[in-house]
N, C-alpha and C positions, 0 to 999 in steps of 0.2 A: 342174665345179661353179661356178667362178668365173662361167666365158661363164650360166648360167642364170641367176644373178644380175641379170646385165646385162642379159639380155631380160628380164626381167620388171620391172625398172627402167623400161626403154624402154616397155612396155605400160600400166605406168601415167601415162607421161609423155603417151604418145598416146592417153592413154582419152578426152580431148576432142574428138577429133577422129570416136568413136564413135557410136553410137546409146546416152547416158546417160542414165540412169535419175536416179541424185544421188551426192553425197558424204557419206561420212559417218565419225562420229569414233564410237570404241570404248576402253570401259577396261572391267578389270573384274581376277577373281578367275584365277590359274591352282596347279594342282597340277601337278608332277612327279613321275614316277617313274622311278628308276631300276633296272634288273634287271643287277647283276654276277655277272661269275663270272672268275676269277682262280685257272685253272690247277687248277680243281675242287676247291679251298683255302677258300676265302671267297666264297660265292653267296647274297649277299643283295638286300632289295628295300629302296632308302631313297625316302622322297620328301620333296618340297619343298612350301611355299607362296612366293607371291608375287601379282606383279599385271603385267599388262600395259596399253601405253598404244595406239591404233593408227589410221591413216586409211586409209581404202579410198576408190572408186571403183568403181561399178555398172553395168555394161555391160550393157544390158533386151535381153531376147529376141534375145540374137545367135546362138542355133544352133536352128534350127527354129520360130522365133516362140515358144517356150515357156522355152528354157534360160538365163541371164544368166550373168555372170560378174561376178566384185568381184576383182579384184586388190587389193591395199595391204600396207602395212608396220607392223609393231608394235616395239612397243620391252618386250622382257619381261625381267623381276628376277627372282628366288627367293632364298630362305634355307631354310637346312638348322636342325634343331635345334642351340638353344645348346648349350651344354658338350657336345658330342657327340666321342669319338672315332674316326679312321679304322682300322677291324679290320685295312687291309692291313699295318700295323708290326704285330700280334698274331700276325696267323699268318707274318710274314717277321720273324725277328728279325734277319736279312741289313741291314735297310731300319730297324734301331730307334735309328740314328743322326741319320735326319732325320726321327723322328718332331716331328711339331711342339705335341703334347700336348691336351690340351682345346679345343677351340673351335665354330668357327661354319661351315658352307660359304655362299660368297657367288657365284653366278654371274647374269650378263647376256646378254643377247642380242637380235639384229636379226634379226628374222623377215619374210620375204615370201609370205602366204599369197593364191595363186589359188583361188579358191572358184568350182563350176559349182552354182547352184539352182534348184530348178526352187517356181515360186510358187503356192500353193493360197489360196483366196479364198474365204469363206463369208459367210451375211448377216451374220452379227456376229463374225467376226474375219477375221484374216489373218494366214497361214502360209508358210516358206520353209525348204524343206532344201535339204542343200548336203553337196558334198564336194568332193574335190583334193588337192593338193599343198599344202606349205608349206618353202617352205628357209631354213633357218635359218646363220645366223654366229654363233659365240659369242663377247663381247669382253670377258667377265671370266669368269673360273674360278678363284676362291680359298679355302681353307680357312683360317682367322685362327685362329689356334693360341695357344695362351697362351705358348709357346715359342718357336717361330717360324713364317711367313706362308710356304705353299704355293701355288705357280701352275702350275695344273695345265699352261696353252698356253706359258708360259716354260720351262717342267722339259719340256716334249715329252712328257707322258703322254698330252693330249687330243687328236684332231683337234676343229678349229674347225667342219668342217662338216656338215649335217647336214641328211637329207631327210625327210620328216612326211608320212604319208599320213592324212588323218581324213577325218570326216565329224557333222553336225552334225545343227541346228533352230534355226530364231529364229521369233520370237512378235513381232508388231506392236503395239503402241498407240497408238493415232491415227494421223495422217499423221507423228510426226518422230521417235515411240521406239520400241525393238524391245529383245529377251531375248534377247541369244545362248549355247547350249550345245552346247559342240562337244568332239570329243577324236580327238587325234592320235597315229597309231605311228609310231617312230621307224626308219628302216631303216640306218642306216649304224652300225655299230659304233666307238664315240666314240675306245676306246680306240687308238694309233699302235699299228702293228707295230711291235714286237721291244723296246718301253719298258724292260721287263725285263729284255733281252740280256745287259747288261754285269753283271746280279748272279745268270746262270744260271736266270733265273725266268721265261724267256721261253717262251709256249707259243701255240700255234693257236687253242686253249680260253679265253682272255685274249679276256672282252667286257663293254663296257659301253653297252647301249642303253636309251633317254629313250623314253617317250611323258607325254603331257599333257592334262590336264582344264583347261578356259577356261569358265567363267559370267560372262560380262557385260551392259553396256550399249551401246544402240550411238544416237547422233544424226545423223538422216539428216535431208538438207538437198532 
C-alpha cells in the first residue's frame, strides 16, 4: 500500500511534464459511513459529517483522445455526533473499564484520489464523469470522551490504510468553476486482525468498512 502512495505522488509530481489540461483547487461537503459488525454482537451504520480541502492536476485526453485523468490529494476531517456513546463497552462488559463515556469521534485523513473522465460538451453546458481509485491514510482517529480520550491507530484497533473505489459527475460554470458529486466504497476492512485476541472477543466476523459522499467546489486554472 505504502509503494502506491509513492506512485501516485510521483504522477502528480510529473503531471507537468504531460499533456495538461489545468490545476485546480477543491473543497467542499463529505459524509461518511460506516457499516460494523463486531463478532455479530453490535452491527451498526454510524456516519459522519465533515469537509475536505484538495488540489489536483488534469491530464486532457491521455487514453484514446477522449479519456483524462486528474490525480491530486485532499486533506479530509469528519466529526461523529456530540454526546454520542460507543455500543462496543454495551455489549463487552469485558472492555467497561476503558470505556471512555460520552463524547465526540474525531477522525482525519490524506487522500489520494486518481480520477479517469470522460467529458460531454453541449451548446449550453458542459459535463464530466469520472471514476477510479482513491487511497487513503488516516492521521487521526479519536473518540474525546468525557472520561477519557480513545485512539483508535495508538490502542491498534484501526489499520491506517485504506482503498476507495467511486465514481462521480461534475457540472462546469464558465471557464474556472465546476460542481463536483461523487461517492466512494471502501474495500479494505479498517478493523486489525485479532484487536480483540487478548479479551477472547476476537472473531473473523470483526469488520469495519467506510464509504463516502463528497459535494463540492472545485477552481480550475
Amino acid at each position: 500500500m505504502k509503494k502506491l502512495f509513492i506512485v501516485c505522488i510521483a504522477l502528480i509530481a510529473a503531471s507537468s511534464t504531460l499533456r495538461a489540461e489545468g490545476f485546480n483547487i477543491t473543497a467542499g461537503y463529505t459524509w461518511f459511513l460506516e457499516k460494523e459488525n463486531l463478532a455479530d454482537k453490535v452491527k451498526r451504520n454510524t456516519d459522519y459529517n465533515g469537509f475536505y480541502v484538495g488540489v489536483g492536476y488534469t491530464l486532457k485526453d491521455v487514453i484514446a483522445d477522449c479519456i483524462s485523468i486528474t490525480p491530486g490529494i485532499q486533506y479530509v476531517m469528519n466529526f461523529g455526533k456530540q454526546n454520542q456513546r460507543l455500543e462496543l463497552f454495551k455489549y463487552y462488559p469485558e472492555l467497561k473499564p476503558l470505556d471512555p463515556g460520552e463524547g465526540q469521534e474525531v477522525d482525519s485523513y490524506i487522500q489520494i484520489p486518481i480520477r479517469f473522465s470522460y467529458g460531454l460538451e453541449t451548446e449550453h453546458a458542459r459535463f464530466s464523469f469520472f471514476a477510479g481509485p482513491k487511497f487513503s491514510v488516516g492521521t487521526k482517529a479519536e473518540f474525546r470522551g468525557e472520561l477519557t480520550k480513545l485512539n483508535w491507530y495508538a490502542d491498534k484497533y484501526y489499520n491506517r490504510f485504506n482503498l476507495f473505489l467511486g465514481l462521480g459527475a461534475a457540472a462546469y460554470v464558465g471557464e474556472h468553476f465546476r460542481i463536483n458529486v461523487g461517492y466512494d466504497w471502501g474495500c479494505i476492512n479498517r478493523y486489525k486482525q485479532g484487536f480483540l485476541k487478548e479479551l477472547g472477543l476476537d472473531s473473523d466476523k470483526n469488520s469495519l468498512f467506510e464509504s463516502m459522499l463528497t459535494v463540492g467546489v472545485g477552481l480550475c486554472f
